[in-house]
BAFIVO-391374 format. One record per residue (C-alpha): residue in one letter; x, y, z. Coordinates in steps of 0.2 Angstrom, whole numbers, plus 2048, in hexadecimal, padded with zeros to 3 digits. Layout:
<vonus>
AXYZ ...
</vonus>
This chain:
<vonus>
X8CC713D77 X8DA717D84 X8EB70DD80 X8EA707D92 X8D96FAD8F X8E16F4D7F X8EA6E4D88 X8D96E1D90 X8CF6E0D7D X8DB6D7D77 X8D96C9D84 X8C66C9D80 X8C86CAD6F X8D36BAD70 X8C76B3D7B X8B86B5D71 X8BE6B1D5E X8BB6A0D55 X8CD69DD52 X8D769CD62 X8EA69CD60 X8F368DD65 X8FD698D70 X8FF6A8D78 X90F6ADD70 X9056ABD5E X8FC6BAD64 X9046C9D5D X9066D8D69 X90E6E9D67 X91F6EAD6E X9226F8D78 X9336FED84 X926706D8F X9296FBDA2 X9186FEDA5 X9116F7D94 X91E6EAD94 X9136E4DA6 X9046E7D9D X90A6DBD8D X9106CCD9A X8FE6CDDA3 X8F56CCD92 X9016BCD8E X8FE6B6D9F X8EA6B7D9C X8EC6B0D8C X8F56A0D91 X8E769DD9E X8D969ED93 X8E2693D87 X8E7688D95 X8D2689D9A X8CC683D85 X8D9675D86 X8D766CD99 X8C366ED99 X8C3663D88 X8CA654D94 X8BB657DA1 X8AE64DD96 X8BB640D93 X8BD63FDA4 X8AB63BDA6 X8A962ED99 X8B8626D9F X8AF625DAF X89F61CDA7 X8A8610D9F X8B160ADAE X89F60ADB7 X898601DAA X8A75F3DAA X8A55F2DBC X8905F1DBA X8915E3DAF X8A15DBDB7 X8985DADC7 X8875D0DBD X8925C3DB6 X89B5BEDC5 X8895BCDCE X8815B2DC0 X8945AADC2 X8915A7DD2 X87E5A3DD2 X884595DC7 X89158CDCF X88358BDDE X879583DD6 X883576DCD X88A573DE0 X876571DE6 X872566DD7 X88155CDDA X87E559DED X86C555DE9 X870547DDF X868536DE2 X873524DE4 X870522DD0 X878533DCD X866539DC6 X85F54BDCD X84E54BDD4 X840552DCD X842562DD8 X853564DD8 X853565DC5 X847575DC7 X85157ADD7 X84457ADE1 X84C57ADF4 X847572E04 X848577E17 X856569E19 X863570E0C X860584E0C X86C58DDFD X86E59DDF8 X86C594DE6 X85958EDEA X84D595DDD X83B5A0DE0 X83458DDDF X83858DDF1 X82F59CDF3 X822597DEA X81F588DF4 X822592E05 X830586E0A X83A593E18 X828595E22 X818588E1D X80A590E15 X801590E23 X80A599E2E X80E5A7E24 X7FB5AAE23 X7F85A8E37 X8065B5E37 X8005C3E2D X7ED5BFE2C X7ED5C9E3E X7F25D8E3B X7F05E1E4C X7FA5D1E54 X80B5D9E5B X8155DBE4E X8275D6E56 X8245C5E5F X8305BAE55 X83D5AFE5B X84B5B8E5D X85B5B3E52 X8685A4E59 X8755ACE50 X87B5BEE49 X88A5C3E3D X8995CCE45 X89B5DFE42 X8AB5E1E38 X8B15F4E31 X8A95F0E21 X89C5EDE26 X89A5FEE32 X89F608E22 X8935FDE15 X886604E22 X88C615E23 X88A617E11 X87A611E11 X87461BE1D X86862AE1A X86963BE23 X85D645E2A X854654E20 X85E664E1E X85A66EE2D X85067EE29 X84C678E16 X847667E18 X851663E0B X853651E08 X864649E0A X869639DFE X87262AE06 X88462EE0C X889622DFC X87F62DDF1 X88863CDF8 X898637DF6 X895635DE4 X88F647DE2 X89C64DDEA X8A8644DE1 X89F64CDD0 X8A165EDD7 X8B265BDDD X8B5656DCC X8AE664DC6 X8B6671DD2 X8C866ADCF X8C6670DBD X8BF67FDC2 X8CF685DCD X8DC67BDC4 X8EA685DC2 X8E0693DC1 X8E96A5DC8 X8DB6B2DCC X8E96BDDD3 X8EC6C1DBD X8D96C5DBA X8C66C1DC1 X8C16BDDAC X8CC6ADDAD X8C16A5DBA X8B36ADDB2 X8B96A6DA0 X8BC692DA9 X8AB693DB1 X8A3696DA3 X8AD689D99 X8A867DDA6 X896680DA5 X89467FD95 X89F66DD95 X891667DA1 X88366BD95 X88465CD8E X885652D9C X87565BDA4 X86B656D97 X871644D97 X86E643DA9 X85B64CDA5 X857640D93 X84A631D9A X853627D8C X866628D91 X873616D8E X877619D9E X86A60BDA4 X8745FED9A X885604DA0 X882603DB4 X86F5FDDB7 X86960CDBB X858615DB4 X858629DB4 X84E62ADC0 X85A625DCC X86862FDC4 X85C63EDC6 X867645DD6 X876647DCC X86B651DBF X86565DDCD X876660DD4 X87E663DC3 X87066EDC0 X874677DD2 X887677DCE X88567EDBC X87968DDC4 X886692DCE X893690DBF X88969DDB6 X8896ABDC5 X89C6A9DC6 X89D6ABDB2 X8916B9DB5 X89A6C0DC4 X8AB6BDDBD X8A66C6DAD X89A6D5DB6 X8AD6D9DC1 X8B66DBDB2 X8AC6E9DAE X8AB6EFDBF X8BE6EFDBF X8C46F4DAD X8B76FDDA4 X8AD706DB1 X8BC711DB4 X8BD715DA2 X8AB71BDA0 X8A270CD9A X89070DDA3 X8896FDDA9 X87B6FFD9B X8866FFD8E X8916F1D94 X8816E5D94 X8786EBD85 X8866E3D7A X8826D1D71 X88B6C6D79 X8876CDD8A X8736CED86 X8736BBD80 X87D6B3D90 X8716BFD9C X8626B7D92 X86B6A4D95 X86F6A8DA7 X85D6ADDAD X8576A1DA5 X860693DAB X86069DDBD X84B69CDBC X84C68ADB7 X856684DC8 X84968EDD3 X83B684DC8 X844675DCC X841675DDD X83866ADE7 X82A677DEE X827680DDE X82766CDD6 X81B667DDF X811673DE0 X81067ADCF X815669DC4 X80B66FDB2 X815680DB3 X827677DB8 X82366BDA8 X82067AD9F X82E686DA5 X83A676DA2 X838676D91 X838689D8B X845690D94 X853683D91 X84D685D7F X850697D82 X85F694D89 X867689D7E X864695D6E X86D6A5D77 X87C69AD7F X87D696D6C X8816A5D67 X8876ABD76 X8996A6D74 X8A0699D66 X8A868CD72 X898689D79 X891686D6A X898672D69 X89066ED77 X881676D75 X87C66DD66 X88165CD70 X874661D7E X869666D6F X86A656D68 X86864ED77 X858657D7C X84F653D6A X855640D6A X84E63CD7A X83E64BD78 X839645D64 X842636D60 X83D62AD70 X82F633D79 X825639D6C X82862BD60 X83061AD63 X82761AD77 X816622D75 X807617D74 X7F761ED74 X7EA60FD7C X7D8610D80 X7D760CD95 X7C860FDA4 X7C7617DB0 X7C0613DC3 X7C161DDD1 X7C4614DE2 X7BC614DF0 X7C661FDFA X7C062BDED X7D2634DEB X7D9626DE0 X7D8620DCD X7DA611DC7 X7E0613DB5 X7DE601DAA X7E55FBD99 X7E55EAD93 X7EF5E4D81 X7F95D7D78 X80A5D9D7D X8165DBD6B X8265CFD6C X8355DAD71 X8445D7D62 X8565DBD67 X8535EDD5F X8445F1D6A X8505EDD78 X85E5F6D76 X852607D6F X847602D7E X8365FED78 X825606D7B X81A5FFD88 X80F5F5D79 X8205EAD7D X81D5E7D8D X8255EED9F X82F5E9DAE X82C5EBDC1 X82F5FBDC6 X82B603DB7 X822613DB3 X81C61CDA5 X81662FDA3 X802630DA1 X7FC63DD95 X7E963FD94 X7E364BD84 X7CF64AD8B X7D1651D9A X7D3663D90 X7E266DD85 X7EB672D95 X7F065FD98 X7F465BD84 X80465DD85 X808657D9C X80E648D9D X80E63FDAF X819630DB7 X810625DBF X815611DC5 X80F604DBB X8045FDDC8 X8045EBDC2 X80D5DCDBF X81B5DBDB0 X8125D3DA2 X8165C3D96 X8095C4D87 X7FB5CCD8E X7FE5DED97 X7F25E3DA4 X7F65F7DA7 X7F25FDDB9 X7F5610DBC X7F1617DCD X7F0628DCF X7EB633DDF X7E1641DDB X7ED650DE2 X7EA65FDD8 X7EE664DC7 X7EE656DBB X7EA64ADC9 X7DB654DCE X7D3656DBD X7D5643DB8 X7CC63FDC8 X7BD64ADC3 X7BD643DB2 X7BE631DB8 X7AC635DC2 X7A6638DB2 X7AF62FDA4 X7B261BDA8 X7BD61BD97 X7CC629D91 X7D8627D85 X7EB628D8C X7FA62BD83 X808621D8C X81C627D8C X825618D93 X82860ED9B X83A614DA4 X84260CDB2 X84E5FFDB9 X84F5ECDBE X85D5EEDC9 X8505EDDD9 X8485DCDCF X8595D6DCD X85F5DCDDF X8525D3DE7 X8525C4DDC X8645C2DE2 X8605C3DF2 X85E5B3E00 X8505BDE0A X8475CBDFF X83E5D8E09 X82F5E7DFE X82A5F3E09 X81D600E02 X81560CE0A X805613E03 X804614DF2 X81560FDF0 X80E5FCDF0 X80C602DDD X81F5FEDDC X81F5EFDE8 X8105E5DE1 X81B5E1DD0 X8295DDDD8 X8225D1DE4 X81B5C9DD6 X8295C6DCE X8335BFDDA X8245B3DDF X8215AFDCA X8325AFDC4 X82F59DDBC X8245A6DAF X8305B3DAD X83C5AFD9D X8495BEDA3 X84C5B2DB4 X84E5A0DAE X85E5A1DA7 X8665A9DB8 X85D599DBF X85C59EDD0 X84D5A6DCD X8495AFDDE X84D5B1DF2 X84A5A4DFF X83C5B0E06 X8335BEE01 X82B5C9E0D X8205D8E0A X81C5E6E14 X80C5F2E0F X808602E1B X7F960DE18 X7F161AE1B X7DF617E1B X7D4608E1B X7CD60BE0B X7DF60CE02 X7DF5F9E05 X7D35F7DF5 X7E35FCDEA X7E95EDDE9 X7DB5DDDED X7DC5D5DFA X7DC5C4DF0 X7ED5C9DE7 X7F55CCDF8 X7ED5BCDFD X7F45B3DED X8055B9DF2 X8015B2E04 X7FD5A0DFB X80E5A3DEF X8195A1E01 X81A5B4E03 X81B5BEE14 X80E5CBE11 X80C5D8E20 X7FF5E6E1F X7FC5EFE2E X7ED5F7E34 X7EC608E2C X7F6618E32 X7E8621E36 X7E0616E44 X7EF611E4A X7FF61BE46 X80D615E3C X815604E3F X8275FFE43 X82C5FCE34 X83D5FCE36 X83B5F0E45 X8305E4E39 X83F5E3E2A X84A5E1E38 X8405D1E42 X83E5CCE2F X8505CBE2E X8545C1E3D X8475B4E3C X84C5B0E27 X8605B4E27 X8645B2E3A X8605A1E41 X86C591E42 X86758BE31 X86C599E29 X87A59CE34 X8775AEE38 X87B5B3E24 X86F5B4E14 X86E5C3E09 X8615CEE0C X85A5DDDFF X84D5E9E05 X8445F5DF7 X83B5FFDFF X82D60DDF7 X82661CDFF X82362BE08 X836634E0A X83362FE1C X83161CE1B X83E61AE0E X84A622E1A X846617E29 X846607E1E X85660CE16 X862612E26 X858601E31 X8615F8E22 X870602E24 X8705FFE38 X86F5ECE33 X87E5EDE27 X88A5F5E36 X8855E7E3E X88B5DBE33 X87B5D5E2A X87F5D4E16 X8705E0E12 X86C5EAE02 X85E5F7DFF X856601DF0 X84960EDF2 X84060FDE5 X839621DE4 X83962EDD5 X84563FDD7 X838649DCF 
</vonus>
């Protein structure tokens, strides 16, 4: 080969070897008096000392990141401590005032019970129960009517001040509308800060002192560095079973946005790696004669085309319309090509190869070691199709197994029981061989059990998966299911039990989220998680249930509903969307809100949490309504509680 592409080999060489040297003067290079070789020696040392600069400030990227959890986890926990703190001191202060002449507590004080004529933020769910804050017999004159105006309260004596903490705590909360053009849907502006902070952090060691003015292989060289450092954190973000739930709260699901952006960001990382590598060819060994063909018949280049379309065809798969549309295949795609994809970044170049075999291990923990063994229960369960006749009620019943510390911190099957919010994938071997191997998340649709589980599913017949179970439910009132789970988070449960004035809006079959929460709250004495916290629930709990069609009432019976109606619960469901159009239901949380948190006895304060579950469209009026009453001053919270799937 000419002298003139000798510099250029060597940097490759150097590049591509196991052992890397310490430092670019250990690299041995011919001496020449040539001046123009003498320029070519000082670009190859100049190269060199980027790409060594490259090996050694990636390494502190994943450092970076666990640093960042560890402080999120210390914050996470810091923050539960000073509530239960806090939550205390009220309470000795209530059972301290409440004290008769002899010293001795009364009988209610000593289960917190709460009246109208001392309202605390300490009070327990007993007042709920007992339906202190509005007589049981006005909450049902209210809500029994549902086509009475909706917005005829008493409007509020007095309403907190707007401060500029307030305006920006609503500004973060509040959700824009779709991207123009592709409907894409936009997270809260808190959420987006949050990404943008990740791909900031991402793009700074991207350009750090990097010089493309030397050559285009060192930005080529760093993004590939940096997508290979992300491997493992793409597949943490992705595993169902990650400790990221115990070091800040929150499930997967909820951490799935940052999974899709990394995914997103990692894609583009690969073209430039590609790009970068695909100019050096352009620019150095085109001139000398090497053909396109040749250049990307070699090993190394044939593996990392393999792992780039690969990953590319994954991202379009990913998307919302082809999720959607074609679930089965995404399933399936998911799976073989990142398989395919992990084995040729192997080999592809050996400074992946660390962080490929954490991603790997990662993958098969969560894949073989949880899912397929310490979470899957296979239980015999009937099957009913309901009325509307596009919906299947799934049922199970069993003896709940005592959860030990072990099964707590490995996360247990659902034999051990669930939470509120919960969901579990549904995998259903008699519908045929096509659907052995799909598993389905769906909401447990019924309440958190104690020592007896009673397993609700409620699946709408779609197509696909959906479609075929509904066929087979006309035909077979009994299936076995194998059940993945259950996955999710109690930080709405906790939110709202924090809360003065707790507010569930579902919409549609979202009230397979709401149902177990507002049982919770309203049942929390026969919860054991909530005793110790002793203040076992909000002031008030309100829910709100929109639906579609008449028949989408029998979903949940009407006497549970009315049982929550009895329990001193605010339960609203309006008449359906179809005959009437779609309520105000911004303007409902928001009259809700006045009435419970802004009257003189309460002084124009209370702490209000909204979760709210539905369509995108609903969750994003319930969630910038609550963002309109944080500007104003109102200390509100909301959760959505929907799936990133």
């Amino acid at each position: 080969m000419d002298g003139n592409t000798d510099w250029f080999w060597k940097v490759v060489r150097i590049s591509l070897t196991v052992n890397l040297p310490d430092h670019p003067s250990d690299v041995q290079l011919e001496s020449t008096s040539n001046p123009e070789r003498g320029g070519q020696l000082k670009n190859i040392r100049q190269i060199i000392a980027a790409v060594l600069f490259s090996r050694r400030f990636v390494l502190t990227y994943n450092a970076v990141l666990i640093f960042i959890l560890l402080l999120a986890a210390v914050l996470h926990h810091g923050r539960i401590i000073l509530h239960t703190r806090k939550r205390g001191i009220q309470n000795a202060r209530a059972r301290e005032y409440l004290k008769d002449d002899n010293g001795k507590e009364s009988a209610s004080v000593q289960i917190l019970e709460g009246n109208d004529e001392y309202e605390t933020p300490s009070s327990s769910s007993s007042s709920t129960l007992q339906g202190t804050n509005t007589p049981l017999d006005i909450a049902k004159s209210t809500v029994d009517d549902e086509r009475k105006p909706l917005l005829t309260r008493q409007m509020p004596e007095q309403k907190p001040q707007r401060t500029i903490s307030s305006v920006i705590k609503g500004w973060l909360m509040y959700q824009p509308q779709n991207m123009p053009l592709f409907n894409k849907v936009y997270p809260s502006n808190a959420t987006s800060l949050g990404i943008l902070a990740f791909l900031g952090l991402n793009m700074f060691y991207l350009f750090y002192r990097h010089e493309l003015a030397i050559s285009v292989f060192i930005l080529a060289d760093r993004a590939g560095l940096m997508f290979v450092a992300n491997l493992p954190v793409l597949y943490f973000l992705a595993a169902k079973n990650q400790p990221l739930k115990l070091c800040t709260g929150y499930s997967y699901e909820a951490l799935n946005i940052f999974h899709r952006r990394l995914g997103e960001l990692m894609c583009m990382l690969a073209l430039v790696h590609a790009g970068g590598m695909l100019g050096v060819w352009y620019t150095i060994l085109r001139p000398l004669g090497w053909t396109l063909i040749r250049y990307t018949s070699s090993k190394i280049i044939v593996l990392g085309i393999i792992a780039l379309f690969s990953y590319e065809i994954l991202y379009l798969t990913s998307l919302s319309s082809f999720r959607q549309r074609c679930y089965e295949l995404f399933l399936s795609l998911h799976i073989i090509l990142q398989t395919v994809a992990l084995i040729c970044l192997f080999f592809h170049h050996h400074d992946a190869r660390p962080y490929v075999f954490i991603a790997f291990l990662i993958f098969l923990t969560d894949r073989l070691v949880f899912r397929l063994y310490l979470k899957r229960t296979t239980i015999p369960a009937s099957l009913r199709v309901l009325p509307d006749g596009e919906t299947v009620l799934i049922s199970a019943n069993w003896d709940t197994q005592r959860q030990s510390l072990w099964h707590r911190l490995i996360s247990a099957s659902i034999k051990h029981g669930w939470n509120p919010t919960d969901h579990t994938f549904l995998t259903i071997p008699s519908l045929g061989p096509r659907h052995t191997l799909q598993a389905h998340p769906f909401t447990i649709a019924s309440a958190a059990p104690l020592s007896h589980a009673w397993l609700n599913l409620l699946v709408r017949a779609q197509s696909g998966f959906s479609h075929a179970l509904l066929t087979h439910a006309h035909r077979h009132p009994t299936a076995h299911i194998r059940l993945d789970g259950p996955y999710g988070s109690s930080q709405a449960l906790r939110m709202l039990r924090a809360a003065d004035l707790a507010v569930v809006v579902a919409g549609g079959s979202g009230i397979a989220v709401a149902f177990p929460l507002v049982w919770a709250l309203l049942n929390a004495d026969a919860d054991p998680e909530a005793r110790p916290l002793r203040n076992r629930g909000p002031r008030k709990v309100c829910l709100l249930w929109v639906i579609h069609a008449p028949l989408h009432r029998e979903w949940i019976p009407e006497e549970r509903l009315e049982e929550f109606r009895e329990l001193g619960a605010e339960v609203l469901v309006p008449a359906p969307t179809v005959q009437v159009g779609r309520p105000d239901a911004r303007a409902i949380v928001r009259a809700w809100v006045e009435e419970y948190c802004g009257t003189a006895e309460s002084e124009g304060g209370g702490k209000v949490r909204v979760v709210v579950s539905g369509p995108g469209g609903m969750n994003r009026v319930i969630r910038n309504g609550c963002a309109e009453l944080a500007g104003e001053g109102w200390d509100v919270g909301v959760a959505v509680e929907k799936f990133g799937w």
